[in-house]
C-alpha positions, 0 to 999 in steps of 0.5 A: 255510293254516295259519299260526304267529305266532312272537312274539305281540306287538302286530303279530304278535297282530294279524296272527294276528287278522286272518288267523283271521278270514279263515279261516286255521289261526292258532296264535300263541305266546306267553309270560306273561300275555298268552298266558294272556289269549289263551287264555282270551279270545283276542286282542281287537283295539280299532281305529278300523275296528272292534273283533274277538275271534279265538279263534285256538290260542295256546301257548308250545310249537311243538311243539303246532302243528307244520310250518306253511305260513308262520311270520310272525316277530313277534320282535325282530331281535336275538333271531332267532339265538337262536329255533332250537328255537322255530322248527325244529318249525315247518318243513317243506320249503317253510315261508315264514318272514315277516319283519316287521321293522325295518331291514336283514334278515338275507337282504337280499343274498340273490338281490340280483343284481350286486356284493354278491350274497350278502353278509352284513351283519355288523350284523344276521348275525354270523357268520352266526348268523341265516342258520344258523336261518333260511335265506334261501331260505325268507324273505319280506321284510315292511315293516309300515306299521301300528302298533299297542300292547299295551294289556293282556294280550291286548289289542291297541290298532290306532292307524293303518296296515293295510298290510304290504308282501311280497316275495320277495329275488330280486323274483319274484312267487312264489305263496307270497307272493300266497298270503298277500297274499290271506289277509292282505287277507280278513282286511282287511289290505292286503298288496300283492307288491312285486318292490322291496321294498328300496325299502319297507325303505328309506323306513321305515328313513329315519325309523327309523334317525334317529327311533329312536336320537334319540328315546331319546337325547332321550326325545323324542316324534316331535313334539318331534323335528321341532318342535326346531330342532336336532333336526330339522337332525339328522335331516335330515342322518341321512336325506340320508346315508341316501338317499345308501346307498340310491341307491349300492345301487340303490334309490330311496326316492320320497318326499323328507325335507320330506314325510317329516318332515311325515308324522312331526310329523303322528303327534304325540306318539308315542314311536317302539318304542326309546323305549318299548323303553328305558323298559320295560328292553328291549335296543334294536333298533339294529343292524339301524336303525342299525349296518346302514347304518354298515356299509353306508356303509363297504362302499359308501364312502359319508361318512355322519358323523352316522350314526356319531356317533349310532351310537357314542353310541346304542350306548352307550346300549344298553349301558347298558340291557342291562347 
């Protein structure tokens, strides 16, 4: 099996890692300092399971790698429109492209069967800028339940979780997708095929989407969050008008928000990715967390007010950093 990893970063190093240790052909691209660290040193993942070197190819041109079996797409959501002439030397007829990525993908409505079959969620494809580069028929849905941090250049940091979930859009149990659940558990990832895999872009999207843009409008750790009584009454009234999407789209989340803020406030003081996005000066990832779900709630006429009161003030927020 040979496989790219588009964006190297902390989740992406990580799973290039582990699936070169199972023996997989890994080439990972990357830029700047980590990729030089990654080429003079491979990846060094430090983890609480046990500390690893993969000395997997590391480059910042496609072009060296060629056309892979599966790109595992490791950017940003925000930057998928414009990853054409990095992904395009990776492809060929069949190539799977793995998404892992927050919020609502860009092929959420692909194959999804009754009213809004093929629907494109402006929020997250305008215009259909991502479905051009990235075709929906070759994308394998992937909700990541890991975390991890760069600690240094090619330093990956693993704090919890080893699970990331695949599916296909159409919830068939294609041999693409248990192809690379098995890679990814020889490398001692789990990876089960989940026909629902909406209902696991749900239940993460439940924290994201009211954790994410709070903890950067608040600077506040996930533990601040849920021990601020205002705060929490916030979130929680985010996740019940989330819930209430899912449920008119057909989807059920199976945990209930008591438990979820419980697992939350058990993380302790974390600050959530937009938080460390917005203090490092990166462009915060809230169309497809927060605007999805606003744009959603109005194609489904869902009352969602808290969701678009946080959403008009977040997306001045993210104004202000990109500008």
């Amino acid at each position: 099996m040979k496989v790219a990893v588009l964006g190297a970063g902390a989740i992406g190093a990580y799973v290039g890692a582990a699936l070169h240790r199972a023996g997989a052909d890994v080439h990972l691209v990357a830029r700047g300092p980590h990729l030089a660290a990654m080429r003079r040193d491979g990846v060094r993942v430090l983890s609480p399971r046990g500390d690893f070197t993969a000395r997997a190819h590391a480059t910042d041109d496609p072009g060296e790698i060629g056309p892979v079996d599966f790109v595992f797409l490791g950017l940003k959501a925000h930057s998928y429109a414009a990853c054409g002439p990095l992904i395009e030397p990776l492809l060929h007829d069949s190539t799977a492209v793995v998404a892992a990525q927050n919020g609502i993908p860009w092929w959420y409505f692909h194959r999804h069967d009754g009213p809004y079959d093929g629907l494109r969620v402006e929020s997250v494809d305008p215009h259909g800028a991502v479905s051009a580069v990235l075709a929906p028929e070759r994308a394998v849905g992937c909700v990541v339940y890991a975390a991890t941090e760069l600690e240094g250049p090619g330093v990956v940091r693993h704090l919890e979780g080893t699970r990331f979930s695949v599916g296909e859009p159409d919830r068939s149990v294609s041999t693409r997708c248990l192809d690379f659940s098995e890679a990814m558990r020889a490398g001692g990832l789990k990876c089960p095929v989940e026909p629902a895999l909406r209902n696991d872009i749900w239940l993460k999207l439940l924290g994201n989407i009211s954790f994410n843009p709070i903890s950067a409008l608040a600077r506040a750790t996930m533990r601040q969050m849920c021990l601020h009584g205002g705060t929490r009454q916030v979130i929680e009234t985010m996740m019940r008008e989330t819930l209430a999407v899912a449920e008119v789209l057909g989807c059920e989340v199976g945990v209930s928000i008591e438990r979820r803020l419980a697992g939350a406030e058990k993380v302790g003081d974390h600050r959530t990715s937009t938080l460390q996005d917005l203090e490092r000066g990166k462009p915060l990832e809230l169309d497809v967390l927060l605007a999805a779900v606003v744009e959603l709630a109005e194609i489904t006429g869902v009352d969602v007010p808290t969701l678009r009161t946080v959403h008009a003030i977040s997306g001045l927020l993210a104004l202000r950093s990109a500008a």
